[in-house]
C-alpha atoms as a printed R data frame, in Angstrom:
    type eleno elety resid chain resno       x       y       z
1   ATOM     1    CA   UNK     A     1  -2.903 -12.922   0.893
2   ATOM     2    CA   UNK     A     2  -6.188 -12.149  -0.649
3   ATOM     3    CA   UNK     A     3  -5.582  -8.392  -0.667
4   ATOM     4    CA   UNK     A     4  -2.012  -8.868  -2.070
5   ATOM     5    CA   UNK     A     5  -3.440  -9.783  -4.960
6   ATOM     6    CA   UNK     A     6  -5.103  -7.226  -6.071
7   ATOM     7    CA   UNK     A     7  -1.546  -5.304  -5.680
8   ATOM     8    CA   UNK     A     8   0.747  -5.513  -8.114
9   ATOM     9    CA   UNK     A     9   3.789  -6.306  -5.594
10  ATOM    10    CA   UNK     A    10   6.830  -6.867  -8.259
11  ATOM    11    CA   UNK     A    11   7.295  -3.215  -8.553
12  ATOM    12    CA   UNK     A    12  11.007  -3.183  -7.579
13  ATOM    13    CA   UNK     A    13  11.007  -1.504  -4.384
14  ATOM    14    CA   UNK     A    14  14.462   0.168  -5.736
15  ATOM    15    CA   UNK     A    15  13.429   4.396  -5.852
16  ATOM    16    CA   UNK     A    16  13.504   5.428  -9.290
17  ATOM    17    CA   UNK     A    17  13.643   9.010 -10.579
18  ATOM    18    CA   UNK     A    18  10.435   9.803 -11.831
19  ATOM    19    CA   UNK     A    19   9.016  12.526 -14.354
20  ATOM    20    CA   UNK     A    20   7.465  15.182 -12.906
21  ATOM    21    CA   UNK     A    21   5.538  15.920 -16.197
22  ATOM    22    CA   UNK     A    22   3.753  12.235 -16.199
23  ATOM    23    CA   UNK     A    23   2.823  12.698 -12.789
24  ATOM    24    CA   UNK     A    24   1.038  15.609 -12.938
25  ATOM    25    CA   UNK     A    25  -0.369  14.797 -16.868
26  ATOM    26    CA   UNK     A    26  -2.187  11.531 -15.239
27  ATOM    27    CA   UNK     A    27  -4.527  13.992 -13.637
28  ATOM    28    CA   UNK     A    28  -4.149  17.147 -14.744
29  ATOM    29    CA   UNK     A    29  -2.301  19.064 -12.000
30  ATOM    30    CA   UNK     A    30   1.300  17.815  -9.983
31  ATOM    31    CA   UNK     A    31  -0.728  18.848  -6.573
32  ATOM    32    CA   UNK     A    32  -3.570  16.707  -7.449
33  ATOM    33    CA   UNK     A    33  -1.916  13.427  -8.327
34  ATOM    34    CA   UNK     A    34   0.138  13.291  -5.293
35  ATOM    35    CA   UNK     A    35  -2.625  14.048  -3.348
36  ATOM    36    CA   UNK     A    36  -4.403  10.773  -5.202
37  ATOM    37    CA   UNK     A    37  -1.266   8.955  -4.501
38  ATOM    38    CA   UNK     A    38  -0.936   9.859  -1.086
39  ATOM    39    CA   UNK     A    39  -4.345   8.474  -0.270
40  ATOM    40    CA   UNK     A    40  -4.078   5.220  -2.327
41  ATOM    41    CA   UNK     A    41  -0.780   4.652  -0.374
42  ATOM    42    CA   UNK     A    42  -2.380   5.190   2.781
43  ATOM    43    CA   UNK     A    43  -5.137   2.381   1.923
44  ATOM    44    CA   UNK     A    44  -2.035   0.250   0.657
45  ATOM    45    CA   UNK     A    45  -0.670   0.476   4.240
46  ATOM    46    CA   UNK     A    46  -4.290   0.054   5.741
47  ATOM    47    CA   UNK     A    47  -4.854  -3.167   3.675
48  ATOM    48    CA   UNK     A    48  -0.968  -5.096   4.438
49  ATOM    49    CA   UNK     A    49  -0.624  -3.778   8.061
50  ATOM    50    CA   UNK     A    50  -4.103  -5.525   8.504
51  ATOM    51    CA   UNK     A    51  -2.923  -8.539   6.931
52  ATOM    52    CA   UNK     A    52  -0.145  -8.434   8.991
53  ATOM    53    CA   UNK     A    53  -1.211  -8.133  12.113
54  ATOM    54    CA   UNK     A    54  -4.380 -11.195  11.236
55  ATOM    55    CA   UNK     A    55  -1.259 -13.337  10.393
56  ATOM    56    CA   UNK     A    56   0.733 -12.886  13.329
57  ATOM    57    CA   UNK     A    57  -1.910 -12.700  15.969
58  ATOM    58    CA   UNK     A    58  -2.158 -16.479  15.055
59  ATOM    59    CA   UNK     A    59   1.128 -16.804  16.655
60  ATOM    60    CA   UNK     A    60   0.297 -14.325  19.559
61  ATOM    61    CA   UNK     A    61   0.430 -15.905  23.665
62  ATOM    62    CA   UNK     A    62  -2.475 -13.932  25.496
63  ATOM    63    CA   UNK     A    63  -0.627 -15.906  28.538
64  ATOM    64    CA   UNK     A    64   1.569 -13.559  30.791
65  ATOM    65    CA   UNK     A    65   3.970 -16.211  31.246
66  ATOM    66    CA   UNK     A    66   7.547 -15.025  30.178
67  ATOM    67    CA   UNK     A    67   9.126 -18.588  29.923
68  ATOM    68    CA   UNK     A    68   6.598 -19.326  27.295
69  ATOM    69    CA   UNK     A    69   8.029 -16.700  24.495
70  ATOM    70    CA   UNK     A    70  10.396 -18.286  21.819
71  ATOM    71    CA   UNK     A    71  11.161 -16.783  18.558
72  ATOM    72    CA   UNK     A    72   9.138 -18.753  16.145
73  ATOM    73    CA   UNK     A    73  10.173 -19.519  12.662
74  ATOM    74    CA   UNK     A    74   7.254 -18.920  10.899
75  ATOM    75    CA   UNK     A    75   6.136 -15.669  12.577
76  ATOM    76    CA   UNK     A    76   9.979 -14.507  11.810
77  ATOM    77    CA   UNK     A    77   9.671 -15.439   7.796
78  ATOM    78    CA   UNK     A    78   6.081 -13.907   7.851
79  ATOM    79    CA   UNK     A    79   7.877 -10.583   8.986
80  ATOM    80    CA   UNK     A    80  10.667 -10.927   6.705
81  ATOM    81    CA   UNK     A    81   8.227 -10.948   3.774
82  ATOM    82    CA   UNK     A    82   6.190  -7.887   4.602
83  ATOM    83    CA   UNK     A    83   9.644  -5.623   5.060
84  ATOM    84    CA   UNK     A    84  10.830  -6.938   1.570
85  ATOM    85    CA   UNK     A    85   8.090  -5.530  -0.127
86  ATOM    86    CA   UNK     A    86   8.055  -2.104  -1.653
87  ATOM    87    CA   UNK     A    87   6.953   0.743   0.276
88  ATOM    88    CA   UNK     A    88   3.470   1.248  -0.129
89  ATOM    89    CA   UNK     A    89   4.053   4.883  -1.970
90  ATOM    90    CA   UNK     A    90   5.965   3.055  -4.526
91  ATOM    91    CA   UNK     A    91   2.883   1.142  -5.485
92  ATOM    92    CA   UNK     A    92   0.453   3.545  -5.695
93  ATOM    93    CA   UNK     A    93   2.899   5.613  -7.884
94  ATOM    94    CA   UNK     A    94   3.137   2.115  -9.907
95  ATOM    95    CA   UNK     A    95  -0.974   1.978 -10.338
96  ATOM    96    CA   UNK     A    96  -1.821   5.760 -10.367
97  ATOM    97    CA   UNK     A    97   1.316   6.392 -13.622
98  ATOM    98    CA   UNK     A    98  -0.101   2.559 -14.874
99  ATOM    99    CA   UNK     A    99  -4.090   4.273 -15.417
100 ATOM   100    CA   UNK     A   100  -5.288   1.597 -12.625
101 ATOM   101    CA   UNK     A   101  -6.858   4.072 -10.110
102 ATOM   102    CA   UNK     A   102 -10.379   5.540 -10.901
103 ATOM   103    CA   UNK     A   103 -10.365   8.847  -9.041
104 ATOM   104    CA   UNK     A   104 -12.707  12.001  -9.058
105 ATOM   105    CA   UNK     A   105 -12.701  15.298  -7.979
106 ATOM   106    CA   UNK     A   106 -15.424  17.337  -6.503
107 ATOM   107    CA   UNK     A   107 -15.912  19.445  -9.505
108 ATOM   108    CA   UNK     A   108 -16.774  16.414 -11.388
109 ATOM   109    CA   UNK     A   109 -19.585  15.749  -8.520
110 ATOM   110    CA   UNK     A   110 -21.331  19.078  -9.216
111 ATOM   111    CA   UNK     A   111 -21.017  19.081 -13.199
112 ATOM   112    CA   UNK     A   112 -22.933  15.150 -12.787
113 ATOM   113    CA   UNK     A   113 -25.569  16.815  -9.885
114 ATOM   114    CA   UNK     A   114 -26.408  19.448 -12.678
């Protein structure tokens, strides 16, 4: 779980209202910080459906044999774990409203190039 840990995964995966007003204060503009939040969510997903799959592909028959497949315990609490977390949106909200994402915008690119 070596990428778990750098995620802070006891966000309660209950959906909370949330102030529109801190959102778009953490960066400036409403438009921007969901785009930022979008993205980190979609690396969130990246990094756990990754981890996923290298988990349960050690459980995986590459036989074609049909009598072979039984449910296994361990691949089914594996499984159970992932779905329990929160959704991966939930935790980039969680880092981008708790200052732990670095982000930049092109603008800032030029005004360094200059």
């Amino acid at each position: 779980m070596s990428s778990l840990k750098k995620i802070n995964t006891q966000v309660s995966p209950n959906i909370e209202v949330q102030s529109l007003r801190d959102i778009a204060n953490a960066s400036g503009n409403i438009y921007r910080s969901i785009f930022v939040v979008g993205r980190r969510a979609d690396q969130i997903t990246g990094m756990l459906r990754g981890e996923l799959h290298s988990k349960l592909e050690e459980f995986a028959s590459h036989q074609d044999n049909l009598e072979e497949i039984h449910e296994n315990r361990e691949q089914i609490e594996i499984s159970r774990y992932y779905e329990k977390l929160p959704k991966s949106t939930l935790l980039a909200l969680d880092e981008f409203l708790g200052s732990k994402l670095f982000f930049h915008t092109r603008e800032e690119n030029n005004e360094t190039k200059s």
